[in-house]
Each structure stands twice: as C-alpha cells, then as structure tokens.
C-alpha positions in Angstrom: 0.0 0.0 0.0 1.2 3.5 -0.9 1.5 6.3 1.5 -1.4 7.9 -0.4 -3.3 5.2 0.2 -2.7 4.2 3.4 -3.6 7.9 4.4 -7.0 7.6 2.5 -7.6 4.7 5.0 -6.3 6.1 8.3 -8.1 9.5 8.0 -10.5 9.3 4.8 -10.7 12.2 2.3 -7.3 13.1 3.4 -4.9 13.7 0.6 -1.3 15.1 0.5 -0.8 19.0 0.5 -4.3 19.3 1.9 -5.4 20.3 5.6 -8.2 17.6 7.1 -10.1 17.5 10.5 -8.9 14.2 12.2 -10.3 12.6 15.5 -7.4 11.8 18.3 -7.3 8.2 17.3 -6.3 8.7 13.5 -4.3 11.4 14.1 -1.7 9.2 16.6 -2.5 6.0 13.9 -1.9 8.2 10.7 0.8 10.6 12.8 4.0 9.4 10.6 1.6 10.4 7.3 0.9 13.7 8.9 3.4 16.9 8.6 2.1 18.7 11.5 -0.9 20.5 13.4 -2.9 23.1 11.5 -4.4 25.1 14.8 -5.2 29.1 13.8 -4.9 30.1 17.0 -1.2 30.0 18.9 -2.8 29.3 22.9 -4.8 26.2 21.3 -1.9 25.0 19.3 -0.1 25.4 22.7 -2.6 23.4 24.9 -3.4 20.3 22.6 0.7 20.0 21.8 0.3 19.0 26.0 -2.8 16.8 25.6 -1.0 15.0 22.8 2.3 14.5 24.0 0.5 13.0 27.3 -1.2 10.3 24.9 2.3 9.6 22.9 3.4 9.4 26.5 0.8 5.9 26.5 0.9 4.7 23.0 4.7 5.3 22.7 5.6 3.2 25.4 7.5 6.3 27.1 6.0 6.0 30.4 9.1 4.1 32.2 10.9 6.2 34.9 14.5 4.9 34.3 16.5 7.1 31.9 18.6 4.9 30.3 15.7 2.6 29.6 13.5 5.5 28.5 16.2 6.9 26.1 16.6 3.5 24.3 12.7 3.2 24.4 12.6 6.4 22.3 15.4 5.6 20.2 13.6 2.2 19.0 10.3 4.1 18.4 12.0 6.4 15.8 13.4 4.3 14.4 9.7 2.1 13.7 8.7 5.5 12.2 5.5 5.1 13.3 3.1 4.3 16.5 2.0 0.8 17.0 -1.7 0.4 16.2 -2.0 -2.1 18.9 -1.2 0.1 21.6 -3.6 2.8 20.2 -6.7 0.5 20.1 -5.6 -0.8 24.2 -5.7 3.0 24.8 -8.4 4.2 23.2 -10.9 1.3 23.1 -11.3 0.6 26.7 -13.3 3.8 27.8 -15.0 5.4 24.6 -17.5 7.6 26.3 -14.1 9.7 28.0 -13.3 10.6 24.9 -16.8 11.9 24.2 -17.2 15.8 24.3 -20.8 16.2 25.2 -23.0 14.1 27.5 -22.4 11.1 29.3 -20.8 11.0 32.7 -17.3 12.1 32.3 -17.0 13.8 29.1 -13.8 15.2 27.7 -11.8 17.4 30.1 -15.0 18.6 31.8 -16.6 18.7 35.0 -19.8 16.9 34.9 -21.0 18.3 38.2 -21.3 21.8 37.3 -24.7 20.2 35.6 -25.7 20.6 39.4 -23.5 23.4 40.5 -22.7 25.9 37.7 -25.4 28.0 37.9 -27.2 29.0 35.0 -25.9 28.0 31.5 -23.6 30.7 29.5 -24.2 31.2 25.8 -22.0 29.2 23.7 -19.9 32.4 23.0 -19.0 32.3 26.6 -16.3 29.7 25.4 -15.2 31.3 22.9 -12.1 33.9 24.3 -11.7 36.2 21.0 -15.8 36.8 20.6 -17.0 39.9 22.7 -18.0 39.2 26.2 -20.2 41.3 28.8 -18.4 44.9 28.7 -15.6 43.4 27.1 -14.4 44.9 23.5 -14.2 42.9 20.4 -10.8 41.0 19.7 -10.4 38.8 16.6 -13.9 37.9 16.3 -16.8 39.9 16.1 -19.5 36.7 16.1 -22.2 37.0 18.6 -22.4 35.0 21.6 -25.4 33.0 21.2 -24.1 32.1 17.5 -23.5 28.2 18.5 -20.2 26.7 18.3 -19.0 23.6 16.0 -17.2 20.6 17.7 -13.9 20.6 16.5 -13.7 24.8 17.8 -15.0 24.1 20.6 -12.8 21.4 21.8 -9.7 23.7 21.4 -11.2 26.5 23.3 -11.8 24.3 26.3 -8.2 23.2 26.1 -7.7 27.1 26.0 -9.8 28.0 29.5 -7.5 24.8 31.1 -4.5 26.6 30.4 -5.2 30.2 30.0 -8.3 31.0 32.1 -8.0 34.6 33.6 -8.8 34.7 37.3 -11.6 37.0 38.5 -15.1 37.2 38.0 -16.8 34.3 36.4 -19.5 31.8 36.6 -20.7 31.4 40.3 -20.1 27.2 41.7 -21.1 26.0 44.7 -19.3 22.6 46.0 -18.6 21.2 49.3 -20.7 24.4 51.1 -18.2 26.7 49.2 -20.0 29.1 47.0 -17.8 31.3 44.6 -17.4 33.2 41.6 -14.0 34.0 42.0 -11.4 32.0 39.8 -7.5 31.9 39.7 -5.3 32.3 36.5 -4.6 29.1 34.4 -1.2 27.5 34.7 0.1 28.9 31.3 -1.5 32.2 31.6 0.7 35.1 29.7 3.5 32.2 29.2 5.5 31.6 26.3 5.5 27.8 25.2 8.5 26.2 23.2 8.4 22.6 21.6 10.4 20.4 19.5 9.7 20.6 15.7 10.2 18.6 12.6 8.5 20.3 9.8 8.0 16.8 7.8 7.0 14.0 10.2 4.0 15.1 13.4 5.2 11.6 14.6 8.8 12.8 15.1 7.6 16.0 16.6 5.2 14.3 19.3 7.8 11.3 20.1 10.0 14.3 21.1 7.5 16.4 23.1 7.5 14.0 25.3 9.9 15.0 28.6 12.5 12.5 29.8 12.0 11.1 33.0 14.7 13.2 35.3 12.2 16.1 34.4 9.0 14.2 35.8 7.3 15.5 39.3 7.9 12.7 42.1 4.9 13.7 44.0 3.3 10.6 46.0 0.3 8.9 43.8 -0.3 7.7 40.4 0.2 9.5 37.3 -3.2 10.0 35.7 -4.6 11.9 33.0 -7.9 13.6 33.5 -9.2 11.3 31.0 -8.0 8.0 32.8 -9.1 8.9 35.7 -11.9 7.4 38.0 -12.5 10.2 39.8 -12.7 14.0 39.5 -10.8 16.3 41.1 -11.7 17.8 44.6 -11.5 21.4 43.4 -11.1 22.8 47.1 -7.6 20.6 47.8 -5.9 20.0 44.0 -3.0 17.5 44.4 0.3 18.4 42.6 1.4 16.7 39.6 2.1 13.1 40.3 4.1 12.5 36.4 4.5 13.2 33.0 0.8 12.6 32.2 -1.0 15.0 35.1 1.9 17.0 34.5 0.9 17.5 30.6 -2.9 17.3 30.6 -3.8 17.7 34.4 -3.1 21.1 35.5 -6.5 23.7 35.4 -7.5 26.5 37.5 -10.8 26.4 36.0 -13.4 23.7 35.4 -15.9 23.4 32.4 -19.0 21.8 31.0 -20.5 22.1 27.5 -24.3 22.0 26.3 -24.0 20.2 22.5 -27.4 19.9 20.2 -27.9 17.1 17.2 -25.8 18.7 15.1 -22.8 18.0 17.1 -22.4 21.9 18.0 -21.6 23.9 21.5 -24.9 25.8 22.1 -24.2 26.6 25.8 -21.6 26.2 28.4 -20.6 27.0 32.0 -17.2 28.2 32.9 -15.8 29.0 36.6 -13.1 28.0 39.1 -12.0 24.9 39.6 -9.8 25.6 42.4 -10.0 27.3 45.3 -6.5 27.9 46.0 -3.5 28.7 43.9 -2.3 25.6 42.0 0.6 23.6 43.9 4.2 24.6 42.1 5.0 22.3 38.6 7.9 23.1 36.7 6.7 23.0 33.4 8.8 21.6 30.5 8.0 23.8 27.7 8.2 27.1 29.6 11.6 29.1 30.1 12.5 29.0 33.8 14.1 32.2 35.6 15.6 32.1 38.9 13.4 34.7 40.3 9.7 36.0 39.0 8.7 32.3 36.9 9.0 31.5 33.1 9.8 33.4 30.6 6.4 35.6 30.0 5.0 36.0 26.7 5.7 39.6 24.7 4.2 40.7 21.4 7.3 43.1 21.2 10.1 40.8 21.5 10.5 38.1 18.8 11.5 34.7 19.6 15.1 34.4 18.0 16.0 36.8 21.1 15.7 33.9 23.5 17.0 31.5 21.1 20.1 31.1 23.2 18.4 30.4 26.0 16.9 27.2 24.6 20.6 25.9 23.4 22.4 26.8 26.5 21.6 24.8 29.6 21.4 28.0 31.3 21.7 31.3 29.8 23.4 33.2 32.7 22.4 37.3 33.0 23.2 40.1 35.1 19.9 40.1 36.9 18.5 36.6 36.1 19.7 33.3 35.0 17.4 31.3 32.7 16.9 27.4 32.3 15.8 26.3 29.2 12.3 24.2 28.8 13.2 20.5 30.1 12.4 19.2 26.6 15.4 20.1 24.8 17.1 18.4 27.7 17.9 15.0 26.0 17.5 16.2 22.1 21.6 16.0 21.8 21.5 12.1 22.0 19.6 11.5 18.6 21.1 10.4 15.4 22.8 13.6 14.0 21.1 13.5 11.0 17.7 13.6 12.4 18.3 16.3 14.8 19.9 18.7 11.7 16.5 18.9 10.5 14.9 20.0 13.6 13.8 23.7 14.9 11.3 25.2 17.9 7.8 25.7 17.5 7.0 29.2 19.9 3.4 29.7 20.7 2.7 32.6 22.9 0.0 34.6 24.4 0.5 38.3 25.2 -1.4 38.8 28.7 -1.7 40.1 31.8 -2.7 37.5 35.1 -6.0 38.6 35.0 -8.4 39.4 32.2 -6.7 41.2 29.8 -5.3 39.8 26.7 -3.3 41.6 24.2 -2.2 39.5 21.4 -0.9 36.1 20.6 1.7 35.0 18.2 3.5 31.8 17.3 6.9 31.5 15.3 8.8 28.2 13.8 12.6 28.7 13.9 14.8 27.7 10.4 16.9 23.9 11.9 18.8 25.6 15.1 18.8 22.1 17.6 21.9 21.0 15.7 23.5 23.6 17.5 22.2 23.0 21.0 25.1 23.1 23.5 25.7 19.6 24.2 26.1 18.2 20.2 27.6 21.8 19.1 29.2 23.6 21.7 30.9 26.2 19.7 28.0 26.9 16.9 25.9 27.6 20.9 28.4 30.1 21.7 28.1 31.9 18.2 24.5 32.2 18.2 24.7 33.3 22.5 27.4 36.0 21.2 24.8 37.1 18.0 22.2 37.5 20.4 23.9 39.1 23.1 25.5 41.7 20.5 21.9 42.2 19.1 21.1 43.6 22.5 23.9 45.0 22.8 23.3 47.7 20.2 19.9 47.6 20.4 20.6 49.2 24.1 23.0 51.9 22.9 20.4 52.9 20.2 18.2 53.3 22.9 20.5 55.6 24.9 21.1 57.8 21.7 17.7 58.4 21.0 16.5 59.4 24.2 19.6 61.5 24.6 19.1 63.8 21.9 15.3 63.9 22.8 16.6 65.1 26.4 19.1 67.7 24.7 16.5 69.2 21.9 13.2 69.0 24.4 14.8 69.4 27.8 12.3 69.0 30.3 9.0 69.9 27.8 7.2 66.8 25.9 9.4 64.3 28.5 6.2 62.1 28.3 7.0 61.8 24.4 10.3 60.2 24.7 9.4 56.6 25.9 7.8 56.9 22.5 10.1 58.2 20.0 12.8 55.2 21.5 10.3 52.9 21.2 9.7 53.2 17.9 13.6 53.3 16.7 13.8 50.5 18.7 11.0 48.9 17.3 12.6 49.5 13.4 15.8 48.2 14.9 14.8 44.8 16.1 12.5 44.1 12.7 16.0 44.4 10.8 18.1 43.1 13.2 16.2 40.0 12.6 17.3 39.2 9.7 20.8 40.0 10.0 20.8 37.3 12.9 19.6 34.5 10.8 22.4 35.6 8.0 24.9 35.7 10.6 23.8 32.0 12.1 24.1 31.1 7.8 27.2 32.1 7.6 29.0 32.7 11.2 32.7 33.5 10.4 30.5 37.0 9.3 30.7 39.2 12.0 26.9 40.2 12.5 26.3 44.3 11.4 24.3 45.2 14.1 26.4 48.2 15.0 25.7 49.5 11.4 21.8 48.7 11.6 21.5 50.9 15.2 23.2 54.0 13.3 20.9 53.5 10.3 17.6 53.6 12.1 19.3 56.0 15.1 19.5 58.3 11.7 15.9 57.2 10.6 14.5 58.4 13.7 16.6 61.4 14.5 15.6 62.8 11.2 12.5 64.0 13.0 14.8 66.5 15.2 17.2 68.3 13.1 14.9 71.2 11.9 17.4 73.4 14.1 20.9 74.3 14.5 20.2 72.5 17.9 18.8 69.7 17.5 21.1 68.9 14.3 24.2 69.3 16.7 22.7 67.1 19.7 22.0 64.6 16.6 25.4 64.1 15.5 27.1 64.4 19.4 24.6 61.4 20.1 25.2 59.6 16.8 29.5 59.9 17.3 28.4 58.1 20.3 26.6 55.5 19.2 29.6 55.0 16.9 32.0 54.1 18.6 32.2 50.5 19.6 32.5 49.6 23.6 36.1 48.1 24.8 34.1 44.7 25.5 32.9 44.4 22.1 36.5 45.1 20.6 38.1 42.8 22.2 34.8 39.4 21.5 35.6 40.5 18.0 39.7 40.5 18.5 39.2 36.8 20.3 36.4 35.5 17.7 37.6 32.6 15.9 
C-alpha cells in the first residue's frame, strides 16, 4: 500500500498538500503520514501540543521512569517510524464515552457536576475567548455570543480555558458548602511555550514532546490523566502533579461543561473555578524558567530568536537573572545527528496580563537551530549566545542615543513623548536586526552588522529633530556616540575565531 493510500484509510478524504479535520485516534494512527498541526490560534496550538504528548506518552511506550531505559525506548520508536496500532486500540478502546465531548458521565476534560453546581448555563460564546463578552471589546472575532459553536472549535477553546483561564469574576459554583465566583489564572497564563519541531513528520515531533523522566514530578500517587481517571478532582484541595501525564494534561485552574445539540455543536456552556487555592508549584517543560519572578512571560514586542540562546544553553546566565531552558530540549543531543539537523522550535505565545486582559498572541517556527544546542555543538551555541547578546547590545545603545538627543532638543518639555520616540527606533531596529541574525547563524565567520543597523535607524529616527541648528548638533554628538564601539565588544571580536 502507498503512503497515499494508506492515508485515505487512516483518516479518509485526506490527501497530500491538503489540511483535514482528524479525531485523536487517526491522528496518533496516521501521525508518521501527517506533517504537522494546523491550529489558527497559537494558545490552542499550545494546549493540545500538551494533551498529545501525554497520549504519545501511553501509545509510545515512554512512560518508564528509568533514563537509560526510556532513552533507548525512544530511540527504538523512531526508528519504527511510526506508533504501533496495537497500543492505540488498548488505549483508546477501553473507555470510549471519556473521549466523548458532550453528554455522558465524564465527558472530555469537563466537570460533569457543574450540571448541578454551575449555575445558569452561558451562551456558547461564553467559550469562545476572541468573541465579545459582557463589557468586554471585540478582539479577533466579532460573532455574537449565542451564535453556536462547532465541535472541532469548541474542543480547542476548552483546552484554551484549562491553560489560559483569567482569574476573576466568572460563573458562580457551589461545591462542598463553598459558594464562589472568583477563579485563579490558568497555569500557562501570559506564558510563552516552546516545543520540538520537525517540519516533515508530526510523529517525530510528538515522540519528542514528550519529557524524559529526570524532568517528571515525584509527588506521591499515580500518574493519571484527566481522561484515565476514576474520579474527578476535589477542586477545594488539588493534588500536585504526580508524572508526565497530570503534569501535561492535568493542571487547570478552571473547570468546564459544555451544552452540544444534534448537530454535534456547543450551544451553551458554564465556565468557573476549579480551584479554590492557587495551584501547587509544577515546573513545566515547555516554559523558560528564571531564577526569580517564573517563566519566561510572553511579549508581542520581542520576537522569539532573542531567547533563542536560551533554549541551546543549559542555562543562559544574565546580570539580573539566569534562565533554564524548557526540560524538553534536555535530552534532544543524544539522537542520530542526522535527524536532529533537520529539527527547529515551535513558539506559541500569548500576550497577557494574570488577570483578564489579553493583548495579542503570536506563534513563530525557527529555520533547523537544535543541531546547534550546546551539548552536540558547543561552539556553533556560543556563536549564536554571542549574536544575540550583540543584538542587544546595540539595540541598548540605540536606545540611549535616541532618548539622549530627545533630552538635549526638548529638555524637560514633551518628557512624556520620549518613551515613545525610543520605542519606535527601537521597534525599526529589532524588525532588521532579525534578519541580520539569521544571515549571521548562515554564515558565522561574518561578524553580524548590528552596529551598522543601530546607526541606520538611530539616523531614521533622529531625522524628525534636526529642523534646528540644535537639534542637528545634539543629533550628531549622540550619533558619534553611538559610533563608537565599547572596549568589550572590541576585544569578542579580536578573540572571535
């Protein structure tokens, strides 16, 4: 059988080049077929990347605690190319109705109890986090809530209240006496979320989106997904993460329940806390850790190849901060060279704040740059740490110049203009110093121009105050400073190889 037509069988009307809507059980049998996910939105993408790397946890046989063991485990299953159907039918058959999104007694990541203490039922809108809600403005999506919503949207944006739920006002539960409308902030809330990723083969990509074992939480109790569970959470005492699976799928601040008609489609839902307390303290393996104030947050202004480092280096050490980089690129060094050359990051990120406001969300996919991580190319690392820390280098003294002549033409008048007016030099900087990185990391023994790209848009932006004598003359002290290269820099590029 063809590839074509063992697709056409594993998820029908499928054909190559085209996008298709596939159920979780195709998608893990068909997963070596499959290039990759084809989510719109960045938080979703981010949120069902968890879900499935807790099922290739199961089906991949990757679920054994002892390194060594689970590092040859992985090894064999890339090199079968594919995920045994046998272990998908023992995990999926068992319990179909938990895999069920509306009705029945424990349907898909929901709380089946809110039936009897959510309160009155939310229009299916409610679910959806871009459509207008209450007094909120319109985002991306200007449908009205009672419009109802189809199955396969649906079931992302309740993977999307798990993770990114704002805390505050929302729907009113009672539970054990306890009567509240008050939620916390999902676990990933205003996070930035980094994953392994081969551009030609989901099964590679989900094989190594799973964590290795030294990375796992050692809490007392056994390792469940919310879908393999017997129970349901007590939302007034959440237990900590007991493995890989609760770890991945099992963390939520809030709790859910859908409403579904005939036609397979949301028509009403109820959303509010799941938790009474703050969540107990998981170190998550996607997420850059900091040694003080958590991950890495998400930020519409700073593009990803700035942090790029950060995910090579074991630890990227800082004046104020050291950063660890997301446990999954722990053990990516000890694959066959060849596969890891053709491997990059997948960034998924939503611009927040803790509460209820969201700004923006964004995803990037890096060119190949895990051939370089630290351990399997120590010296291409410390290229690509230098780039980066040069990018920010100038981007800093570009900073400096600008507001410096602002200071010198405006004194103390328009002072609230000049955050501004260096924002946006800044702003033109970074969009070009992009590309200048990636050239550099093409070709490294070319020193990166970023000195040259600061005076360029320094002179862009300055443009705006030489209409005098004045402010031409504070333009070109601030530009001769700008310049002139700092004694650190001259002696990198005096050592560089």
């Amino acid at each position: 059988m063809s590839e074509a037509e063992e697709l056409a069988a594993l998820v029908p009307g499928a054909t190559e080049g085209t996008t298709a809507v596939v159920g979780l059980r195709p998608l893990f049998a068909a997963a070596h077929l499959l290039a990759d996910l084809d989510v719109q939105e960045p938080p979703l993408e981010a949120m069902w990347r968890r879900v499935l790397a807790a099922i290739a946890l199961r089906v991949g046989g990757l679920d054994i605690s002892q390194g060594q063991a689970w590092l040859d485990t992985r090894e064999d299953l890339l090199a079968q190319g594919r995920f045994d159907t046998s272990r998908i039918a023992e995990y999926f058959d068992p319990s179909p109705q938990r895999w069920r999104l509306y009705g029945g007694p424990r349907p898909f990541l929901q709380d089946p109890r809110l039936a009897d203490e959510g309160g009155d039922l939310a229009p299916p809108g409610r679910l959806v986090m871009s459509r207008p809600s209450g007094a909120n403005a319109v985002w991306t999506d200007s449908t009205p809530q009672d419009v109802p919503v189809k199955a396969a949207d649906a079931i992302g944006w309740l993977l999307a209240w798990r993770g990114y739920g704002p805390s505050g006002t929302g729907g009113t539960r009672k539970h054990g006496g306890r009567s509240s409308h008050i939620a916390k902030a999902g676990p990933y809330r205003a996070l930035i979320s980094y994953f392994p990723h081969d551009p030609e083969s989901l099964f590679t990509t989900l094989v190594l989106s799973v964590p290795e074992p030294s990375s796992w939480p050692t809490n007392p109790g056994p390792d469940l997904a919310p879908w393999e569970r017997e129970d349901l959470p007590d939302p007034l005492a959440v237990a900590p993460p007991c493995g890989p699976a609760s770890l991945l799928a099992g963390r939520t601040a809030h709790a859910v329940l859908l409403t579904g008609d005939d036609m397979g489609s949301t028509v009403g839902c109820q959303v509010t806390w799941g938790t009474t307390t703050d969540l107990p303290a998981a170190t998550d393996p996607y997420v850059i850790e900091r040694d003080t104030g958590g991950p890495v947050r998400a930020s519409r202004s700073r593009a990803v190849w700035r942090d790029l480092d950060a995910l090579l280096l074991h630890q990227r050490p800082g004046d104020k901060n050291t950063c660890r980089r997301p446990a999954v690129f722990d053990h990516l060094a000890e694959l066959d060279p060849d596969l890891l050359a053709q491997l990059g990051v997948r960034a998924l990120g939503w611009d927040q704040d803790r509460q209820d406001r969201d700004r923006a969300w964004y995803s990037a996919t890096t060119p190949p740059v895990l051939r370089h991580l630290a351990e399997a190319d120590p010296d291409g690392a410390a290229v690509i740490a230098a780039a980066r820390a040069s990018a920010e280098t100038w981007a800093g003294r570009l900073r400096r110049a600008l507001e410096t002549v602002w200071d010198h033409v405006y004194g103390k008048r328009r002072k609230e203009e000049r955050p501004g007016f260096a924002d946006q030099g800044a702003a033109r900087y970074w969009e070009r110093a992009e590309a200048e990185f990636w050239t550099t990391l093409a070709a490294p023994d070319t020193a990166p121009a970023f000195q040259r790209l600061a005076v360029d848009c320094f002179d862009t932006s300055a443009t705006v105050l030489k209409a005098t004598a004045h402010g031409r003359r504070a333009a070109a002290e601030a530009r001769a400073q700008l310049t002139r290269p700092p004694r650190a820099a001259s002696r990198s590029r005096r050592q560089a190889p």
